[in-house]
Backbone bond lengths (Angstrom), bond angles and torsions (degrees), N, CA, C in turn:
res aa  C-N    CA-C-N  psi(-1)  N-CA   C-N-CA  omega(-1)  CA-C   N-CA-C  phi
1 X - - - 1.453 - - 1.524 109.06 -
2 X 1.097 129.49 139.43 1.491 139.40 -162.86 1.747 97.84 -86.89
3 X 1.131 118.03 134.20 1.238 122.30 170.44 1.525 108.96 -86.11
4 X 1.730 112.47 115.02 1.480 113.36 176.67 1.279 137.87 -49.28
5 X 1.275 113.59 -37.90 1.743 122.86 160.75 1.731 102.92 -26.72
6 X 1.792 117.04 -62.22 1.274 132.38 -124.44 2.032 81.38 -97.81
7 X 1.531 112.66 -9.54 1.482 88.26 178.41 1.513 112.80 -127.51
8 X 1.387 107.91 10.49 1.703 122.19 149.16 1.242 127.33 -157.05
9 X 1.233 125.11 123.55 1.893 104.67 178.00 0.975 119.36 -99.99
10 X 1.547 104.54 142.25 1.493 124.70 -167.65 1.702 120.96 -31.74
11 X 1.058 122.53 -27.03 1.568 115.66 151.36 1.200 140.70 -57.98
12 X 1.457 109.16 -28.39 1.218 128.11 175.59 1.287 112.46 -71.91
13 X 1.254 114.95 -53.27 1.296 130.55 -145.67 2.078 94.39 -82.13
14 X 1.286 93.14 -31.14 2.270 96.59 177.65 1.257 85.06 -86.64
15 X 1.268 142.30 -37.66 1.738 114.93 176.49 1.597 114.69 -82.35
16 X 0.931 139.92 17.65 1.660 157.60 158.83 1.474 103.43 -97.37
17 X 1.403 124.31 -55.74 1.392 110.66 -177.14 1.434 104.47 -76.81
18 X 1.241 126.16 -44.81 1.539 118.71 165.35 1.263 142.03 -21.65
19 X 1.231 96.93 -44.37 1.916 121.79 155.99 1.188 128.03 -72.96
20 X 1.302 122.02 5.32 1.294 138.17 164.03 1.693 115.09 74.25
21 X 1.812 95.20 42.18 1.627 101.87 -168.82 1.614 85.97 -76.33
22 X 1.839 114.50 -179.78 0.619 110.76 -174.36 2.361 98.60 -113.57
23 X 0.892 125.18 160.15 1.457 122.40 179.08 2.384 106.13 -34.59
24 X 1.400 75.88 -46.23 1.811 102.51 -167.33 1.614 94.25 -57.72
25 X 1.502 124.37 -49.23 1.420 123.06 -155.15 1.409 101.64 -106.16
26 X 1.434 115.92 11.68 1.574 115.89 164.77 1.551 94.75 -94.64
27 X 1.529 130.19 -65.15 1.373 125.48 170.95 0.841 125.15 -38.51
28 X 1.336 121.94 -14.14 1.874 104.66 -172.17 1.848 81.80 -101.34
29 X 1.276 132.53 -31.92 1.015 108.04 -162.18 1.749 115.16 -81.42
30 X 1.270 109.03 -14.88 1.746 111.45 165.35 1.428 107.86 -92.06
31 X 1.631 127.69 18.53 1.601 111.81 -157.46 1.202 116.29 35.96
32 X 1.088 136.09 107.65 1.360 139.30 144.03 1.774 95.05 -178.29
33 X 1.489 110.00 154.29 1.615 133.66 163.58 1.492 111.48 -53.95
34 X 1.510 83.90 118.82 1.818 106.90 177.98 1.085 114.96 -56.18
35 X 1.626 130.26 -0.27 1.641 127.92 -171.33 1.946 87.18 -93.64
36 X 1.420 126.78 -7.38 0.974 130.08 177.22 1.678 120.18 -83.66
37 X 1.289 91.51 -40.83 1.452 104.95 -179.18 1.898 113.03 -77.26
38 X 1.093 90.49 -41.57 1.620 116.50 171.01 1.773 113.55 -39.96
39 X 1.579 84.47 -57.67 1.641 95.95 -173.44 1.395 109.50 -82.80
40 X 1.494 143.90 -10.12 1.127 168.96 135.03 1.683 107.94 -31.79
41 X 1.169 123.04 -51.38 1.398 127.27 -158.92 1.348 95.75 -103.01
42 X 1.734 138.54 -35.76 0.993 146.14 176.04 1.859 110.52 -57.11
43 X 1.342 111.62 -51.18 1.413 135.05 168.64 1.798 113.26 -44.33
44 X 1.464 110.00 -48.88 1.414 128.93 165.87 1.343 100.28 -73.36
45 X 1.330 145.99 -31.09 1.018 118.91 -167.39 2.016 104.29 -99.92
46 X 1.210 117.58 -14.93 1.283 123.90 144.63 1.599 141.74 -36.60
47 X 1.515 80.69 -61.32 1.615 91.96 163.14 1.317 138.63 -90.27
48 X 1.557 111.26 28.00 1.343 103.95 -178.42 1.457 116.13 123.63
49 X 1.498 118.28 -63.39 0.639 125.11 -172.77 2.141 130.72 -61.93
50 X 1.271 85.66 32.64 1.740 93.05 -166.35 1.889 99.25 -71.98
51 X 1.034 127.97 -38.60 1.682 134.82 -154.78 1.608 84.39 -67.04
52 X 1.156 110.02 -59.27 1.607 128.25 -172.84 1.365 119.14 -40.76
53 X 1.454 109.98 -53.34 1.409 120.51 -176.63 1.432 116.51 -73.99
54 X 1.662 116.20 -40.34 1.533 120.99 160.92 1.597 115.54 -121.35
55 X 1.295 105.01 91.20 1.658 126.73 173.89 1.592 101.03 -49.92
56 X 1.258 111.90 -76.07 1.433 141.85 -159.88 1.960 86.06 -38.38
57 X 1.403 115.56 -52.41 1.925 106.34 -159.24 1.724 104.99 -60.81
58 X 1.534 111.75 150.86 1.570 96.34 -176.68 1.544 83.64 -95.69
59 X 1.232 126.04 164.53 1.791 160.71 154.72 1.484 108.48 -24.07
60 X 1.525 126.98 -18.34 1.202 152.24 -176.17 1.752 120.74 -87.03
61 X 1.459 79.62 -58.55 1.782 96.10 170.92 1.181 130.94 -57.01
62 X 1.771 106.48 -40.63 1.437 137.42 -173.13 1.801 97.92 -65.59
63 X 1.597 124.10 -38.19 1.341 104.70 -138.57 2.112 82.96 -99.50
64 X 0.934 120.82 -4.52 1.438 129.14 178.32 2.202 113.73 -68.63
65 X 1.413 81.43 -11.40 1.974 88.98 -173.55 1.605 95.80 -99.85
């Protein structure tokens, strides 16, 4: 099993979702299964890192989910 660190780093990967890639079109573009990339962005979005990954939503939108 590929260790996720070793097939994007976490900068990369909030400036890829930032751009409004989708989980599917980040995996295909490192080869590897989007349940990888998926669980990767979910992990960032755990720790904090949610504002980061979607700039564009206002503080408003977020509290409605």
């Amino acid at each position: 099993m590929a260790v996720p660190e070793l097939i994007v780093s976490r900068d990369r990967l909030i400036e890829l979702v930032g751009e409004g890639r989708t989980p599917l079109e980040i995996a295909e573009m490192f080869c590897v299964d989007d349940a990888i990339i998926r669980d990767m962005i979910r992990r960032l979005e755990q720790n904090g890192y949610y504002d980061l990954l979607y700039p564009e939503r206002p503080a408003a939108d977020r509290t409605a989910e």
